[in-house]
DSSP file (Angstrom, degrees, kcal/mol; ACC not computed):
  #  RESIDUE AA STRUCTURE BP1 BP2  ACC     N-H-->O    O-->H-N    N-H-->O    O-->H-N    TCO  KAPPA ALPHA  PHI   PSI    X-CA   Y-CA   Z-CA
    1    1 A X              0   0    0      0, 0.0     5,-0.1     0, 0.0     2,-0.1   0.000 360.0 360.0 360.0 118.8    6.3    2.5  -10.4
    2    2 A X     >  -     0   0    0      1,-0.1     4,-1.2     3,-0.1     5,-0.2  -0.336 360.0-107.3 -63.4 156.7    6.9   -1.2   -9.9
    3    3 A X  H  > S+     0   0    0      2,-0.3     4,-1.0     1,-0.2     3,-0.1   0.836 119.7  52.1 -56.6 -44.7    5.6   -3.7   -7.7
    4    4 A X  H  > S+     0   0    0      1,-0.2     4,-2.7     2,-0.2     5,-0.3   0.963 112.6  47.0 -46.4 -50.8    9.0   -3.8   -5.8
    5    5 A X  H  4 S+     0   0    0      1,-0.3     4,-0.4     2,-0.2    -2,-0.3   0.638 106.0  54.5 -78.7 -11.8    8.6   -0.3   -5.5
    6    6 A X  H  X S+     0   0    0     -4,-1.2     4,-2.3     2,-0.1     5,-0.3   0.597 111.8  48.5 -53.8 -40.0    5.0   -0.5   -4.4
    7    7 A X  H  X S+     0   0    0     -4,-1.0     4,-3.2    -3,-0.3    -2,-0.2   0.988 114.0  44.1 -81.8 -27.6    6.3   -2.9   -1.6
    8    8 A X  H  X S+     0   0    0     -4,-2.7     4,-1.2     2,-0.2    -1,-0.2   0.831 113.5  51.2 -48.7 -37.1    9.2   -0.5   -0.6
    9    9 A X  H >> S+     0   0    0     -4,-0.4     4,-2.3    -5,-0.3     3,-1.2   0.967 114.4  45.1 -80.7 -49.0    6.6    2.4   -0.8
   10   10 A X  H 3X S+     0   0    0     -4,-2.3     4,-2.0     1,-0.3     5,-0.4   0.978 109.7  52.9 -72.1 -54.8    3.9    0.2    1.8
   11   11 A X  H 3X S+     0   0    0     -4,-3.2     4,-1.2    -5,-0.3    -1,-0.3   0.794 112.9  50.6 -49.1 -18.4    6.5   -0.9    4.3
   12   12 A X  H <X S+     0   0    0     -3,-1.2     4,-2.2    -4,-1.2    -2,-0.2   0.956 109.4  42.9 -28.5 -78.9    7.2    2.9    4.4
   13   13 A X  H  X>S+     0   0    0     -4,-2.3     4,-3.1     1,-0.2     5,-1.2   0.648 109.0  62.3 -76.4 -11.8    4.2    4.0    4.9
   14   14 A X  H  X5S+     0   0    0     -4,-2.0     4,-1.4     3,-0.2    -1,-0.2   0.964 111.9  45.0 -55.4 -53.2    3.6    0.9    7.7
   15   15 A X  H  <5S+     0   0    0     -4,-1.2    -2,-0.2    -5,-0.4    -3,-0.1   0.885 117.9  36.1 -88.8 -23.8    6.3    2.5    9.5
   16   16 A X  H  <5S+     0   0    0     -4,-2.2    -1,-0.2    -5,-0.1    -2,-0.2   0.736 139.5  14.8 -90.1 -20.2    5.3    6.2    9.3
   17   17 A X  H  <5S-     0   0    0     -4,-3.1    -2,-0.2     1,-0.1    -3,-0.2   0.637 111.4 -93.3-117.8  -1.1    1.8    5.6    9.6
   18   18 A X     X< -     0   0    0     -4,-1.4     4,-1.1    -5,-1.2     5,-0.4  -0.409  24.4-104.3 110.6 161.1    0.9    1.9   10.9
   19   19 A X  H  > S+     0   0    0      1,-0.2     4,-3.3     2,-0.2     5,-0.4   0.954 124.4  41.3 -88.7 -64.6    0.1   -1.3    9.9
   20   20 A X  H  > S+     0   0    0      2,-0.2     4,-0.8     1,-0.2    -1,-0.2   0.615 116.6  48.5 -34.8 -27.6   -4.1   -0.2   11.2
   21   21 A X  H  > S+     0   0    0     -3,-0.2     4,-1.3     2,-0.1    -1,-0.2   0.941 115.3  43.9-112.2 -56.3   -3.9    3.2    9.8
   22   22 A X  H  X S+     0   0    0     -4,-1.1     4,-2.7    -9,-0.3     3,-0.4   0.934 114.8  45.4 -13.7 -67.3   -2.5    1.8    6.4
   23   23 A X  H  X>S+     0   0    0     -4,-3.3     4,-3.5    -5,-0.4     5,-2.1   0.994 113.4  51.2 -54.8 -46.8   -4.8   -1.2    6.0
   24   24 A X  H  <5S+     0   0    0     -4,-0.8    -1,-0.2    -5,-0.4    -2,-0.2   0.853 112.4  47.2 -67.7 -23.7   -7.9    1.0    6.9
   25   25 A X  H  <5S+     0   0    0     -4,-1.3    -2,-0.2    -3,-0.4    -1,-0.2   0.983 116.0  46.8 -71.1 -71.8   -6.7    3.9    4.0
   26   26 A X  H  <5S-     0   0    0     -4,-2.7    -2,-0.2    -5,-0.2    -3,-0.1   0.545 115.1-115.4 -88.9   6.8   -6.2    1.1    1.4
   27   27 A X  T  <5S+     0   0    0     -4,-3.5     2,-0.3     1,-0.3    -3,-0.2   0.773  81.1  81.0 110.2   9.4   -9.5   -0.7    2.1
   28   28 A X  S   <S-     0   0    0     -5,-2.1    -1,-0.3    19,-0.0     2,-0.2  -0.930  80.7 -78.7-157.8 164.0   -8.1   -4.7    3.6
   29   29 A X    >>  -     0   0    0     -2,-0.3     3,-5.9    -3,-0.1     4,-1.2  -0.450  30.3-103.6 -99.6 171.0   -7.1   -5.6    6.8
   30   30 A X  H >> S+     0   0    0      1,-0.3     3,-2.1     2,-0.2     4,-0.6   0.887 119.7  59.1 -48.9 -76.4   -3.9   -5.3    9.2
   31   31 A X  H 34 S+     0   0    0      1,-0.3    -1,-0.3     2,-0.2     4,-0.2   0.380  99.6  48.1   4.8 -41.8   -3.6   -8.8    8.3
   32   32 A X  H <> S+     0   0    0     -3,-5.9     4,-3.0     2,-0.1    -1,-0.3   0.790 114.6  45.8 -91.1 -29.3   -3.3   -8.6    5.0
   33   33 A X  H <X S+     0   0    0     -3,-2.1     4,-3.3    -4,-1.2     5,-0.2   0.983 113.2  48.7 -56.3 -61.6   -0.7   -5.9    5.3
   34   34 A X  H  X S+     0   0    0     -4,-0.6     4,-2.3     1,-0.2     6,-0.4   0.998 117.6  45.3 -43.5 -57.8    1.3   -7.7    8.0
   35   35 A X  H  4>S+     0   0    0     -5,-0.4     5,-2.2    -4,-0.2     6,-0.5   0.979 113.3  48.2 -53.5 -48.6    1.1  -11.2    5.5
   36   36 A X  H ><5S+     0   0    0     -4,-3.0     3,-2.9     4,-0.2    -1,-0.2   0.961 108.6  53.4 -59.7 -44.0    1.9   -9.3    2.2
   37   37 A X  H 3<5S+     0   0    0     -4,-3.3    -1,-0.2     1,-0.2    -2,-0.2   0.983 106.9  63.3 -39.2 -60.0    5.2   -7.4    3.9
   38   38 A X  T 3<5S-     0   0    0     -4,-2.3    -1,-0.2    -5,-0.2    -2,-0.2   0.103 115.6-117.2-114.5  74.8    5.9  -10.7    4.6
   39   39 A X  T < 5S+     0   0    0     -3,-2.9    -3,-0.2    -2,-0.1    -1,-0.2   0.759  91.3 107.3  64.7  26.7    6.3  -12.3    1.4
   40   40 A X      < +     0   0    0     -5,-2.2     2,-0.4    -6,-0.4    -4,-0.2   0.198  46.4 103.9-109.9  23.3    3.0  -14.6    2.7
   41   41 A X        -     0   0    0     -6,-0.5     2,-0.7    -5,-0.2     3,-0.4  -0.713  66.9-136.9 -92.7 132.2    0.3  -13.1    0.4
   42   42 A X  S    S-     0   0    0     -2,-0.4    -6,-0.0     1,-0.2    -2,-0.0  -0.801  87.0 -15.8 -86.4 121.3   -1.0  -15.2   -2.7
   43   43 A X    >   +     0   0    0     -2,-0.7     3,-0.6     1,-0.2    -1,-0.2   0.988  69.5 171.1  71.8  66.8   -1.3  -12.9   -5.4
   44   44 A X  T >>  +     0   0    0     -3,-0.4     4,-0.9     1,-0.2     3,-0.8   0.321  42.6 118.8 -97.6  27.0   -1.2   -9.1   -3.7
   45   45 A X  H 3> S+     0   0    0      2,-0.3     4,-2.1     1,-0.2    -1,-0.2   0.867  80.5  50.5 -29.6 -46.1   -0.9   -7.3   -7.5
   46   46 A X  H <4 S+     0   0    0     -3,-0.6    -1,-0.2     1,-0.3    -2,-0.1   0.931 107.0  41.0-101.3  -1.7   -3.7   -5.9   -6.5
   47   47 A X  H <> S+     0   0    0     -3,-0.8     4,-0.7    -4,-0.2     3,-0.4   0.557 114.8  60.0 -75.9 -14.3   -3.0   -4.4   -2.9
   48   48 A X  H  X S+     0   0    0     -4,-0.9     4,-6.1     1,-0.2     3,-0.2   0.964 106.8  47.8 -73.1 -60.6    0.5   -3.3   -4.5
   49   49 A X  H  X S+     0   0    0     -4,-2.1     4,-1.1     1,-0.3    -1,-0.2   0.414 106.4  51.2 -78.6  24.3   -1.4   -1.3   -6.9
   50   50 A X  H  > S+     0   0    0     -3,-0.4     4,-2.8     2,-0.2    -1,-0.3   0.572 111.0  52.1 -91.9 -46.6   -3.7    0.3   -4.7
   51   51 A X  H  X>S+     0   0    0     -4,-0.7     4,-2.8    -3,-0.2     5,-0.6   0.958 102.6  51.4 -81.3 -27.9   -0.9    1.3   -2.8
   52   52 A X  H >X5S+     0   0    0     -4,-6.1     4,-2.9     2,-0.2     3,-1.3   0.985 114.4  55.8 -51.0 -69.8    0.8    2.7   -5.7
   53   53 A X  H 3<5S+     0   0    0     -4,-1.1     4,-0.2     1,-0.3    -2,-0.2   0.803 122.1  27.5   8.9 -55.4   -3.1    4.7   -6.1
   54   54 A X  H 3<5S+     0   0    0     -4,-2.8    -1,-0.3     1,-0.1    -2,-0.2   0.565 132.8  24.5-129.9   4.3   -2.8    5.8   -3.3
   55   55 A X  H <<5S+     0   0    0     -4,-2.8    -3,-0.2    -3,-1.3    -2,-0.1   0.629  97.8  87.1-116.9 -13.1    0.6    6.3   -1.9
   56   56 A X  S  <<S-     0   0    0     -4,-2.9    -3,-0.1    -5,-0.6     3,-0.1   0.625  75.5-143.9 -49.9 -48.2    2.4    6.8   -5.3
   57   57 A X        +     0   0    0      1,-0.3     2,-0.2    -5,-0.3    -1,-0.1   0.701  42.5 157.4  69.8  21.1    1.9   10.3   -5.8
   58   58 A X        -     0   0    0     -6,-0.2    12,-1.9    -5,-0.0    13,-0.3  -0.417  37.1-142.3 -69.3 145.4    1.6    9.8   -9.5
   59   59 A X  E     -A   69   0A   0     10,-0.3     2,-0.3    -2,-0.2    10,-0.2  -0.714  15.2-168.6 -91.6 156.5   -0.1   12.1  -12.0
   60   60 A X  E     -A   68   0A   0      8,-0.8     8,-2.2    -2,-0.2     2,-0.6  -0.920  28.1-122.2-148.3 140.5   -2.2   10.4  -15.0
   61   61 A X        -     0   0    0     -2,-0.3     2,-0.4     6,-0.2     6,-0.1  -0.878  31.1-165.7 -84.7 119.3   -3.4   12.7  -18.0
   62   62 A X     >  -     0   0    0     -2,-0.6     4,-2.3    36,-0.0    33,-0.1  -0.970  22.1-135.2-106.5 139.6   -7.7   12.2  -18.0
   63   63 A X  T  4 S+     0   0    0     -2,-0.4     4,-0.1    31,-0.3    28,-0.0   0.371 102.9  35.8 -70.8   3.9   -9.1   13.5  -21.2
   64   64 A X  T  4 S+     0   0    0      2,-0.1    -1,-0.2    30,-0.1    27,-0.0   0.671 135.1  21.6-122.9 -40.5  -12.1   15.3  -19.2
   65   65 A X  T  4 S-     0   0    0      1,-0.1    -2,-0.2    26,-0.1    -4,-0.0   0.614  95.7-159.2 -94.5   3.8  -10.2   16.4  -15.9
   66   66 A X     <  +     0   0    0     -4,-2.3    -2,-0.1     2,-0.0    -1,-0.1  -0.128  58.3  22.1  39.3-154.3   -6.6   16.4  -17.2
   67   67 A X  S    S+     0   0    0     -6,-0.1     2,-0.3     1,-0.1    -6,-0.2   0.171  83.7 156.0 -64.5 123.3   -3.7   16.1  -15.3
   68   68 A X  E     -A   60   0A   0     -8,-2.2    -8,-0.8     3,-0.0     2,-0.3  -0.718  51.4 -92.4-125.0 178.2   -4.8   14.5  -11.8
   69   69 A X  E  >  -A   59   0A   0     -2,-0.3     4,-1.6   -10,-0.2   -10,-0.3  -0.687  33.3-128.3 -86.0 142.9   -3.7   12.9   -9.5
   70   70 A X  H  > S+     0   0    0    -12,-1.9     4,-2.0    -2,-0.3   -11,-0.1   0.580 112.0  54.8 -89.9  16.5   -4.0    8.4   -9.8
   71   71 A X  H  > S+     0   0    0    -13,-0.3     4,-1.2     2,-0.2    -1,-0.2   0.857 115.0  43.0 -88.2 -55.2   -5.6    8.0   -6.5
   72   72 A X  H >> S+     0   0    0      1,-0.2     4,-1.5     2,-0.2     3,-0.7   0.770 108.5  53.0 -32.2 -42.2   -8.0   10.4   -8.0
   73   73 A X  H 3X S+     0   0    0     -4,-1.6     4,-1.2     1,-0.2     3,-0.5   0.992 112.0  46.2 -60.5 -77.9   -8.1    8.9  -11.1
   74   74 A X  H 3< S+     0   0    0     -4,-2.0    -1,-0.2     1,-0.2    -2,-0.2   0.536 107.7  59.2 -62.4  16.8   -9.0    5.4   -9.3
   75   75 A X  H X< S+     0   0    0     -4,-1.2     3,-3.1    -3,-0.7    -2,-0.2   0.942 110.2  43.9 -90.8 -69.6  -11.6    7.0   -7.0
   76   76 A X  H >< S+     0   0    0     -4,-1.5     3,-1.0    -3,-0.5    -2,-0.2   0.596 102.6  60.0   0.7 -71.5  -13.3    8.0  -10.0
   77   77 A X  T 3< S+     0   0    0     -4,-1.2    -1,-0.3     1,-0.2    -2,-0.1   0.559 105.5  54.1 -49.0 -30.5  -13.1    5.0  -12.0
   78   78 A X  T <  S+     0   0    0     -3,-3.1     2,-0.7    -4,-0.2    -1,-0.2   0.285  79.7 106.1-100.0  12.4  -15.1    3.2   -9.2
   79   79 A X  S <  S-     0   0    0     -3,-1.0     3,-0.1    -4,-0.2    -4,-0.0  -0.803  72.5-123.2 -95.0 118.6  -17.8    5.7   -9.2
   80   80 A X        -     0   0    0     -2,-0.7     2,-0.3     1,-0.2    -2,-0.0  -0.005  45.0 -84.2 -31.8 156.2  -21.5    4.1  -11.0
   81   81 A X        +     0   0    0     11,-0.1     2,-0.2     2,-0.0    -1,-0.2  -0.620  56.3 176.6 -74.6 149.0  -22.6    5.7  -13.5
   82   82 A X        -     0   0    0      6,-0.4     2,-0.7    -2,-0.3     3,-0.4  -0.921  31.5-142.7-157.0 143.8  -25.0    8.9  -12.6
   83   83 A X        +     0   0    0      1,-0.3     3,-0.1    -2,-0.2     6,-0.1  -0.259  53.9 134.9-105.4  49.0  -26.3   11.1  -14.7
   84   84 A X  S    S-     0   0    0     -2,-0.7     2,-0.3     1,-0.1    -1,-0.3   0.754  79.3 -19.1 -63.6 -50.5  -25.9   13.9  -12.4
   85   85 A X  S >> S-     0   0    0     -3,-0.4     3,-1.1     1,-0.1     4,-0.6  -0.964  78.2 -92.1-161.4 147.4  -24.5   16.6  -14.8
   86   86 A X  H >> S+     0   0    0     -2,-0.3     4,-2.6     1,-0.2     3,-0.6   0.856 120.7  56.1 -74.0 -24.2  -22.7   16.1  -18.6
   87   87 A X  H 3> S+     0   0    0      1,-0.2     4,-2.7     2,-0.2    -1,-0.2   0.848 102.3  48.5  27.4 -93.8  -19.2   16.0  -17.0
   88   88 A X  H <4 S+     0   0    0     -3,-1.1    -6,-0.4     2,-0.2     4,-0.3   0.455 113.7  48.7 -84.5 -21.2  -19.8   13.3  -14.7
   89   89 A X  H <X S+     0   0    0     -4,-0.6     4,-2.3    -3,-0.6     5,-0.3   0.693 117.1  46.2 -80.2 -40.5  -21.4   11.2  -17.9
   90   90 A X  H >X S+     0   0    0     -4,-2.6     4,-2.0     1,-0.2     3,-0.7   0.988 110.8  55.8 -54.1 -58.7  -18.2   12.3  -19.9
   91   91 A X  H 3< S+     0   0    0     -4,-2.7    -1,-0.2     1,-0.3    -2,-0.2   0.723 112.7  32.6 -28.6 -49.8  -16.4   11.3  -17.1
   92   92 A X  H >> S+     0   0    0     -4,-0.3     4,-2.1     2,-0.2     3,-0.7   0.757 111.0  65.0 -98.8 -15.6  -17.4    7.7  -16.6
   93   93 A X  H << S+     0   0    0     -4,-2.3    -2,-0.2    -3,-0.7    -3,-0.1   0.828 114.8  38.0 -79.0 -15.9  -17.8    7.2  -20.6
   94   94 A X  T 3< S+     0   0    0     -4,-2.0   -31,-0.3    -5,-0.3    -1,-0.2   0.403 109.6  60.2 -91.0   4.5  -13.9    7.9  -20.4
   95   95 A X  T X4 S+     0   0    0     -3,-0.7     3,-3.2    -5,-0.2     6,-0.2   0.833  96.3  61.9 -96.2 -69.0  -13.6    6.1  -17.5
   96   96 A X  T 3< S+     0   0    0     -4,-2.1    -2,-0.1     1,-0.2    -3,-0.1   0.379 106.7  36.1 -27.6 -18.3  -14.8    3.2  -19.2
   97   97 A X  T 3  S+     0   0    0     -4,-0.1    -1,-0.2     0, 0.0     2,-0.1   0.279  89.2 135.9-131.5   4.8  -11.8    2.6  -22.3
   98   98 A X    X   -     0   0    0     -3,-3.2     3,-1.5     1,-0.2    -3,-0.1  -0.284  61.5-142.4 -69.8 151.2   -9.1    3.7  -19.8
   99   99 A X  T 3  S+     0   0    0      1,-0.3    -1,-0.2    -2,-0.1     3,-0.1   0.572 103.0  58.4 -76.1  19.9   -5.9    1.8  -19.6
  100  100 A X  T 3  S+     0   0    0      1,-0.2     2,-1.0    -5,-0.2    -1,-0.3   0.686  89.6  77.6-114.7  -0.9   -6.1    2.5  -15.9
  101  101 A X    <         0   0    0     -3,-1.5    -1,-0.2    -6,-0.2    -6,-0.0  -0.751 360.0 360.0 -86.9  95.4   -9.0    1.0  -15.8
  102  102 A X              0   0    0     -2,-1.0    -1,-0.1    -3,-0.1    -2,-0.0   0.573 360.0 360.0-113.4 360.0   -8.2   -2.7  -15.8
């Protein structure tokens, strides 16, 4: 998915869910949503891909959970390490060298 297609997919979801119920999902405020729709955001790469994350509906292959989902995936990726269970240590030591983790 592209960045175009990341903005196509968040004016979408502005209009089926709201600019508030959007912003609050991906983590920034109405503000930013409203400026980046319109073409007044410096740099939004990285609200696009968040909304790709999280609206995308993408699958990603991880070597410890396999096929998932990539909002999962980046939920994942943002979790500290803890050294809860060997898993969850696989899990972030693979977390660590992914390309979806940039």
């Amino acid at each position: 998915m592209t960045y175009p297609d990341a903005m196509q997919l968040l004016k979408a979801k502005r209009e089926e869910l709201g600019q508030n119920e959007v912003a609050r999902i991906l983590g920034c405020s109405p503000a930013t949503i409203s400026r980046i729709v319109n073409d007044d955001y410096p740099n939004p790469e990285h609200i696009l891909r968040r909304v790709i994350e999280t609206f995308g509906g993408l699958f990603v292959t991880c070597p410890v959970l396999e096929d998932i989902p990539l909002s999962r995936c980046a939920d994942e990726r943002k979790k500290p390490f803890a050294a809860v269970n060997h898993q969850a240590v696989r899990l972030w030591k693979a977390c660590q060298s992914c390309e979806q983790n940039r």
